[in-house]
Backbone bond lengths (Angstrom), bond angles and torsions (degrees), N, CA, C in turn:
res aa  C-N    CA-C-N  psi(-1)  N-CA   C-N-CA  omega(-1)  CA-C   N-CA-C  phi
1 X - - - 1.439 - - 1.529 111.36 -
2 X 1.290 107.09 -48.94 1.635 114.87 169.94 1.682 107.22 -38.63
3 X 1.159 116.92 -55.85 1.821 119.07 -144.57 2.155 75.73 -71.68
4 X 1.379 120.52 -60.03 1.300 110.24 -156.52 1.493 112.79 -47.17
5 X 1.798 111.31 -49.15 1.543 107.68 165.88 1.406 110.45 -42.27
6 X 1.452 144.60 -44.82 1.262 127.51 178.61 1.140 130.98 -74.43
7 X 1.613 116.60 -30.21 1.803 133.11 160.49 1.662 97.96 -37.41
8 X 1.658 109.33 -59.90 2.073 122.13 -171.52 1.268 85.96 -61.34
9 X 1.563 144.68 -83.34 1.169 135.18 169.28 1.702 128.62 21.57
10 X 1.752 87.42 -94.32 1.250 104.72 -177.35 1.941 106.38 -57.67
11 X 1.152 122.80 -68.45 1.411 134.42 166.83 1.546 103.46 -30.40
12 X 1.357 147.02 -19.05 1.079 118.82 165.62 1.412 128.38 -80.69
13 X 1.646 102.72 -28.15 1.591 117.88 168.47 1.256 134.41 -100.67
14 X 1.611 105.73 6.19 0.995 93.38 151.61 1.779 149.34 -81.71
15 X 1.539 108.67 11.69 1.249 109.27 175.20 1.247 112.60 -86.22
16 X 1.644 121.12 -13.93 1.364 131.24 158.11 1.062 116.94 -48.14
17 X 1.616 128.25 -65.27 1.070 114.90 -153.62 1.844 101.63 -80.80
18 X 1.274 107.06 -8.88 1.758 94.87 178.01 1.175 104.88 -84.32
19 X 1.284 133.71 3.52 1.693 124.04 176.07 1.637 94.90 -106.06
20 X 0.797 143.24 3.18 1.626 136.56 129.31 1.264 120.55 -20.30
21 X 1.312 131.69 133.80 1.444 122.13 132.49 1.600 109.75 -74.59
22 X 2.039 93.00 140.72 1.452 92.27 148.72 1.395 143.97 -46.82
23 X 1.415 98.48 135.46 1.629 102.62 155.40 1.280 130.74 -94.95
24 X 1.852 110.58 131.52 1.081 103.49 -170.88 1.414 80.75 -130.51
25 X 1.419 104.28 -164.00 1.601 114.84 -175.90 2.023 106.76 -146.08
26 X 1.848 93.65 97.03 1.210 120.97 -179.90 1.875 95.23 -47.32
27 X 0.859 115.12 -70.07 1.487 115.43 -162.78 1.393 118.47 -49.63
28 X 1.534 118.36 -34.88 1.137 125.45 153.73 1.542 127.39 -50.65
29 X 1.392 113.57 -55.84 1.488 147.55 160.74 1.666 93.21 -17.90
30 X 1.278 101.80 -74.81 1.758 121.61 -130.09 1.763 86.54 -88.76
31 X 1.141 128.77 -42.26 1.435 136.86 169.60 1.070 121.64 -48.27
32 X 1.439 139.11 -57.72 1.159 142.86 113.64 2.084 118.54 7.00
33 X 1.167 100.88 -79.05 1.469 100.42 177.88 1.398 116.66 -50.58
34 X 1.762 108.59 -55.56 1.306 125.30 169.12 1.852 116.12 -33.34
35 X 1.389 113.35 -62.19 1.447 129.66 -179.04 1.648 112.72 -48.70
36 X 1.730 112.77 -36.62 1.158 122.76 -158.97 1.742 94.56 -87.39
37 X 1.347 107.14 -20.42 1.549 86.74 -170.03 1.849 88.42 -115.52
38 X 0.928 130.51 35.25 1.234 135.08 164.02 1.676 124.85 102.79
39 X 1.265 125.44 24.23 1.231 159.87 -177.78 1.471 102.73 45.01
40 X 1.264 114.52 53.62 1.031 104.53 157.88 2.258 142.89 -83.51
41 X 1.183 90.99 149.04 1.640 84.27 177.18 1.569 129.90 -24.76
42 X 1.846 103.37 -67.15 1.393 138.58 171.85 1.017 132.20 -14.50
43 X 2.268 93.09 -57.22 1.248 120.98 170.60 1.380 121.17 -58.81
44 X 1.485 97.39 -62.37 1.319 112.35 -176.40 1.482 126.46 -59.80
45 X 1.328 124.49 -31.74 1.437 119.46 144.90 1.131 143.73 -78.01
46 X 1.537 122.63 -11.20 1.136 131.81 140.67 1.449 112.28 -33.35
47 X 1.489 119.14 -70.50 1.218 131.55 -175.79 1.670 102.47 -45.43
48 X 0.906 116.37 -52.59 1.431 127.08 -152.71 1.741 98.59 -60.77
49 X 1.342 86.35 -50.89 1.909 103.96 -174.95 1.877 104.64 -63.07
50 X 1.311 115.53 -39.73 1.502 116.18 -178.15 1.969 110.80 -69.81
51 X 1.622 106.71 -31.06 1.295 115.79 -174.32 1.570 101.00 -80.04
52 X 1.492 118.47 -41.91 1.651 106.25 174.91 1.615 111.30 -83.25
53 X 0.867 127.15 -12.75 1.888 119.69 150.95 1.301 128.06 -58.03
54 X 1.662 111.68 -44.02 1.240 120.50 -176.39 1.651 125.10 -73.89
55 X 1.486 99.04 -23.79 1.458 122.54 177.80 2.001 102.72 -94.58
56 X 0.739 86.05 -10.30 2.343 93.58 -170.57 1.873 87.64 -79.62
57 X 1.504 104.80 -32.72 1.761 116.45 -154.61 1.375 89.67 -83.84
58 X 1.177 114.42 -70.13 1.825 131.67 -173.05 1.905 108.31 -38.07
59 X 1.506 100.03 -38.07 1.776 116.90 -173.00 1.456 80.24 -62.08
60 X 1.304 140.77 -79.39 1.192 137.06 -146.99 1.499 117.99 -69.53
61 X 1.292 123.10 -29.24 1.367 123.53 171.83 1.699 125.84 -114.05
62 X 1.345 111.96 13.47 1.270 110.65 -168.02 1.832 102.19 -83.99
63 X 1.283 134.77 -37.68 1.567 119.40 158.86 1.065 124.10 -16.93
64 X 1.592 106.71 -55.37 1.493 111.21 -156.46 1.746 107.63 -97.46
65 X 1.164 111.77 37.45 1.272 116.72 179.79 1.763 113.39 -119.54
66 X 1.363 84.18 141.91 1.302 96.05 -163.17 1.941 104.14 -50.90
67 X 1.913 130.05 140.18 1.545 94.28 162.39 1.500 142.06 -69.17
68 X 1.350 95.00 -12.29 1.941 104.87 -174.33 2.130 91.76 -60.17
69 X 1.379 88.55 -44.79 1.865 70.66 -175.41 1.600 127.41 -96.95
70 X 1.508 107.08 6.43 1.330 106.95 151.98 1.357 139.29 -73.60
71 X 1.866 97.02 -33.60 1.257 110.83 153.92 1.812 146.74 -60.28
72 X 1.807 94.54 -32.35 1.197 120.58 -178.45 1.699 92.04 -78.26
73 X 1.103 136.69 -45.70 1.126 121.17 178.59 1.516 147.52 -99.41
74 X 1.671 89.65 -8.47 1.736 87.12 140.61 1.295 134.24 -77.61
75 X 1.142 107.68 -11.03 1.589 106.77 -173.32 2.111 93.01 -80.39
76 X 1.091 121.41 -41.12 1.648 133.29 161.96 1.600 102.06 -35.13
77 X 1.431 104.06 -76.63 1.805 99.64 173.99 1.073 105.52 -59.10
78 X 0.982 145.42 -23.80 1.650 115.86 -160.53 1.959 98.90 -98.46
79 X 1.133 120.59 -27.59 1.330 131.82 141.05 1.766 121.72 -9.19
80 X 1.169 84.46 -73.18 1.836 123.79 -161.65 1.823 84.25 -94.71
81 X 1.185 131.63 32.59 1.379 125.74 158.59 1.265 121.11 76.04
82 X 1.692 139.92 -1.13 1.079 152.15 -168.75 0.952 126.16 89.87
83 X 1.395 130.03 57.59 1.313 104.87 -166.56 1.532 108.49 -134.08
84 X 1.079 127.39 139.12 1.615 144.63 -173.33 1.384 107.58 -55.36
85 X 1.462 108.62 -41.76 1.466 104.27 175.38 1.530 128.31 -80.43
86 X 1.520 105.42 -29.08 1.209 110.30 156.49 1.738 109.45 -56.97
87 X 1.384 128.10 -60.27 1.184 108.70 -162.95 1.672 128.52 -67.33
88 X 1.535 106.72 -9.74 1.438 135.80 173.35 1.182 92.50 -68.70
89 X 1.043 148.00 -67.41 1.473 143.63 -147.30 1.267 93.59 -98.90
90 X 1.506 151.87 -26.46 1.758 132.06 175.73 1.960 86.92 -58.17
91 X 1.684 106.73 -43.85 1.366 98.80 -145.86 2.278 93.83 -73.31
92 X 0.439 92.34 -50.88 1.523 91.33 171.33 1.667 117.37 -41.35
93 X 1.328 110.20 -41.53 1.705 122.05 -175.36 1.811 89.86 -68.80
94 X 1.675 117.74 -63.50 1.183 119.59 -178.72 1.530 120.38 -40.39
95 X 1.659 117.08 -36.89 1.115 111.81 -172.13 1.590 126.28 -70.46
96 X 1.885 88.88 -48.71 1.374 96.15 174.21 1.501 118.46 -77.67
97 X 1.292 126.05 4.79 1.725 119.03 163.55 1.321 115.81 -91.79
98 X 1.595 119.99 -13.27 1.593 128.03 174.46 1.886 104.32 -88.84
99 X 1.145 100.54 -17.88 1.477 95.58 162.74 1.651 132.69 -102.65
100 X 1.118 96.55 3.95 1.596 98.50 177.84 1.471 91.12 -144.06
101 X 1.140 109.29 99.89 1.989 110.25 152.97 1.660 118.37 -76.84
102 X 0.961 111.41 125.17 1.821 111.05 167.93 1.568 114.70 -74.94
103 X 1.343 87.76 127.84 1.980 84.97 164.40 1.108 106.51 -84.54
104 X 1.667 120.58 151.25 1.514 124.12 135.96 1.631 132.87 -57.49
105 X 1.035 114.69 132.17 1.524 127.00 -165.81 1.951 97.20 -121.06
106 X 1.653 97.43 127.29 1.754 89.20 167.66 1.460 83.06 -101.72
């Protein structure tokens, strides 16, 4: 009887934690990028500045997003190493292909 109260438990919060954004870790992220192209400063705050924009954007619209593509696209960032900007831009690619379908033409 115990475990089911915790199954109802868990199942009540979990719709919380999927209306979260991920956490990832920019500094890790961007260090990484930085190292690969020769550790420079430039890079690395560049990065830093594109990862706190991309996440400033996501804060404001991530509610209203559908879950199939919050899901579909963290699993993309988290892929692609974590990164906010990656997941900004799957979620942007997702949006504008759910709004425009192409027909086939013979």
């Amino acid at each position: 009887m115990k475990l089911i109260y915790a199954v109802m438990a868990l199942l009540a919060v979990a719709p919380a934690w999927a209306s979260d954004i991920p956490r990832y870790d920019p500094p890790r992220y961007c260090k990484s990028v930085s190292d690969f192209g020769g550790g420079g400063a430039m890079i690395y705050n560049g990065c830093i500045q594109m990862e706190q924009e991309a996440y400033d954007s996501l804060k404001r619209i991530w509610n209203g997003l559908p879950s199939k593509t919050k899901h579909y696209c963290d699993e993309v960032a988290r892929f692609g190493d974590r990164s906010y900007a990656i997941l900004k831009g799957c979620i942007d690619m997702e949006s504008d292909a759910a709004s425009s379908t192409p027909g086939f033409r013979f």
